[in-house]
C-alpha positions in Angstrom: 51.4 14.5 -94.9 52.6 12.0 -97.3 54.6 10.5 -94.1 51.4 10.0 -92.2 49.2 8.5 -95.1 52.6 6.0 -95.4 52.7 5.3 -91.6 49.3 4.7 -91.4 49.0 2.2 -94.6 51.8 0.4 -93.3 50.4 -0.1 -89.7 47.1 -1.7 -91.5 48.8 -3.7 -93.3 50.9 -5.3 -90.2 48.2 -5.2 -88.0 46.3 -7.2 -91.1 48.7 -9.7 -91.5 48.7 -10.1 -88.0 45.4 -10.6 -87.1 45.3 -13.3 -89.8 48.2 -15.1 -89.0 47.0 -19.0 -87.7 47.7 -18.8 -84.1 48.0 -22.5 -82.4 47.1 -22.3 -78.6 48.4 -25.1 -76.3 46.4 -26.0 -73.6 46.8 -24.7 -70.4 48.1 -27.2 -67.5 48.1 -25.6 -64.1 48.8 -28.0 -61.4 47.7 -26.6 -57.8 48.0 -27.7 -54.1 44.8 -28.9 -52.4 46.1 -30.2 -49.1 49.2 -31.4 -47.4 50.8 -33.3 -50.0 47.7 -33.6 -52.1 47.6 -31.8 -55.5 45.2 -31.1 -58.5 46.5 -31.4 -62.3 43.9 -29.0 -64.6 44.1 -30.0 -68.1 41.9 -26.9 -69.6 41.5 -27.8 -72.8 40.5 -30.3 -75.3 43.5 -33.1 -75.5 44.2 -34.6 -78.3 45.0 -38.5 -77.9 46.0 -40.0 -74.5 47.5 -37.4 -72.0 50.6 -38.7 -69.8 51.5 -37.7 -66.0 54.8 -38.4 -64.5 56.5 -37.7 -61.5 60.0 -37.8 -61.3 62.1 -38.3 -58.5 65.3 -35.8 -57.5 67.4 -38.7 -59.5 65.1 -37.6 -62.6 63.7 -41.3 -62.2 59.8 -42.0 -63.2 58.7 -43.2 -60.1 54.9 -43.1 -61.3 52.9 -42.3 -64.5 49.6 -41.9 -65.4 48.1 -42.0 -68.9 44.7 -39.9 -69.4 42.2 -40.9 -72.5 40.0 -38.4 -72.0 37.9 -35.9 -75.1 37.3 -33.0 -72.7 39.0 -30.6 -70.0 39.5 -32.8 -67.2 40.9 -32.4 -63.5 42.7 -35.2 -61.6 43.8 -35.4 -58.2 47.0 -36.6 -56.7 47.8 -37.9 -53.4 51.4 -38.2 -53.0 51.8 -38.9 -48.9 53.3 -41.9 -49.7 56.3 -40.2 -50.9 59.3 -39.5 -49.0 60.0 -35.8 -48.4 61.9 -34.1 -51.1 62.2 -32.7 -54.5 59.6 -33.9 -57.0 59.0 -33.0 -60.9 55.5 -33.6 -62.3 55.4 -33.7 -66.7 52.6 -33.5 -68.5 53.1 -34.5 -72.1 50.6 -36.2 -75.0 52.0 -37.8 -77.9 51.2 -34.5 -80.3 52.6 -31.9 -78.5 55.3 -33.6 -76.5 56.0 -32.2 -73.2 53.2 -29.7 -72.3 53.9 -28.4 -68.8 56.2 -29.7 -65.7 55.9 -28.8 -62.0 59.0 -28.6 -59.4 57.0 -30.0 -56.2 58.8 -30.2 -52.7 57.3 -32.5 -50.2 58.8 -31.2 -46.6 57.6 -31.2 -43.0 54.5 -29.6 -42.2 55.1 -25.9 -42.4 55.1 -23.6 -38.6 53.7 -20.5 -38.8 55.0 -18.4 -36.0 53.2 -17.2 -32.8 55.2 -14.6 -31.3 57.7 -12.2 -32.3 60.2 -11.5 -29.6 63.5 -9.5 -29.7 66.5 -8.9 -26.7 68.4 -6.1 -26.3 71.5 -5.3 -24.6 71.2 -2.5 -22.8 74.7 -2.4 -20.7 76.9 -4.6 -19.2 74.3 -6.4 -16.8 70.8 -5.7 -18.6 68.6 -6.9 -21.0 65.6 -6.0 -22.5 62.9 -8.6 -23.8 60.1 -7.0 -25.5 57.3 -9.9 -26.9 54.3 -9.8 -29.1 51.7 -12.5 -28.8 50.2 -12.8 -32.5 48.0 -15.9 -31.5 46.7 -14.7 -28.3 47.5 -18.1 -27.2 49.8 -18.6 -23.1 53.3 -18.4 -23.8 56.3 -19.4 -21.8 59.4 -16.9 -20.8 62.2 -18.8 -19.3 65.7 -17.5 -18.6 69.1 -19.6 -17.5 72.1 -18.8 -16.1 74.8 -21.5 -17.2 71.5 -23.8 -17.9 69.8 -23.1 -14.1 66.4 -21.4 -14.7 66.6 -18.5 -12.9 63.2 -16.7 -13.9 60.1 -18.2 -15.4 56.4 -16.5 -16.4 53.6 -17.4 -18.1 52.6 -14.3 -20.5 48.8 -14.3 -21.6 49.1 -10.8 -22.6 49.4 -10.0 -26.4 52.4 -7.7 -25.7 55.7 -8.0 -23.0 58.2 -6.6 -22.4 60.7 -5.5 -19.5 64.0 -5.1 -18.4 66.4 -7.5 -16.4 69.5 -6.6 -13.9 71.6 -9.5 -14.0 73.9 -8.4 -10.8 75.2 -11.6 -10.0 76.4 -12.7 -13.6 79.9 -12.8 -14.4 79.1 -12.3 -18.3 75.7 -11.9 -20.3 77.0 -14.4 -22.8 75.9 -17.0 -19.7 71.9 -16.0 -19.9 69.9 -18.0 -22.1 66.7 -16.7 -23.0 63.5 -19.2 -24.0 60.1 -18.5 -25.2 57.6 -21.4 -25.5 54.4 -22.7 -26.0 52.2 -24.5 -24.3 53.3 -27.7 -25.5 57.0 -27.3 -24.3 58.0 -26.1 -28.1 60.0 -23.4 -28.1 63.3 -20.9 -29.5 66.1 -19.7 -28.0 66.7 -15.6 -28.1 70.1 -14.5 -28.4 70.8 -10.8 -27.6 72.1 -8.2 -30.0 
């Protein structure tokens, strides 16, 4: 009993000290993509003095800076497409805290989501199997070569393909290249496996 009553007057007694402890929250600095190459910088809180943005280069060279006197939260867009594509760091610091926040940003070519999902499959010695699935709905392109001659070509509209193809005439599967394409002409290779 006398092991309780101990337990339990020691576990007020932290929890006491703790709750009274002075607890000093920084603010919190998000910074958030808004668009191709475009970002917003959320200072939630209430700064204290003047508020400074850089962005750094991949040489870790300031290669623009900003200085914020503001007395409230404030937001603040970016627009960096003037930048070349690469690596970028964005600091936040104020002359109180010192550095409050930085941000690794990458600036690369616009990102391709993919519209198909295709697969081919060796089935023996002269036939492969192409199976495709259409996730845009949109026409797509099935072309296949022999040593770079197009020996087949089809549109497919469907949101599923697939069949199989005798290759009698081909001294080795290795010389049949397989394309899938959009509309526009862009397109991937398929190997087999």
């Amino acid at each position: 009993m006398r092991l309780i009553i101990a337990t339990v007057l020691a576990f007020t007694i932290n929890t006491a000290v703790f709750a009274t402890a002075p607890v000093e929250n920084p603010p919190i600095v998000t910074l958030e993509k808004i668009g191709e190459k475009r970002f917003q910088l959320k200072y939630l809180g209430i700064p204290e003095g003047k508020v400074t943005v850089a962005i750094k280069d991949e040489t870790n060279r300031i290669i623009f800076r900003d200085v914020i006197d503001s007395d409230k939260v404030f937001f603040k867009n970016y627009d960096l497409n003037r930048l070349d594509l690469g690596a970028y760091q964005v600091e936040v610091f104020n002359t109180e805290s010192g550095k409050l926040s930085d941000f690794d940003v990458f600036l690369g070519p616009k990102s391709v989501e993919k519209t198909y999902f295709a697969k081919v499959t060796k089935l023996d010695e002269q036939t492969l199997a192409v199976i495709l699935k259409n996730l845009d709905g949109s026409e797509k392109y099935l072309e296949i070569f022999d040593k770079g001659q197009l020996v087949y070509d089809a549109p497919i509209t469907d949101e599923a393909f697939g069949k199989k193809f005798s290759f009698e005439n081909v001294a080795s599967l290795n010389d049949i290249s397989i394309k899938v394409s959009d509309k526009s002409g862009f397109g991937n290779f398929l190997s087999a496996r």
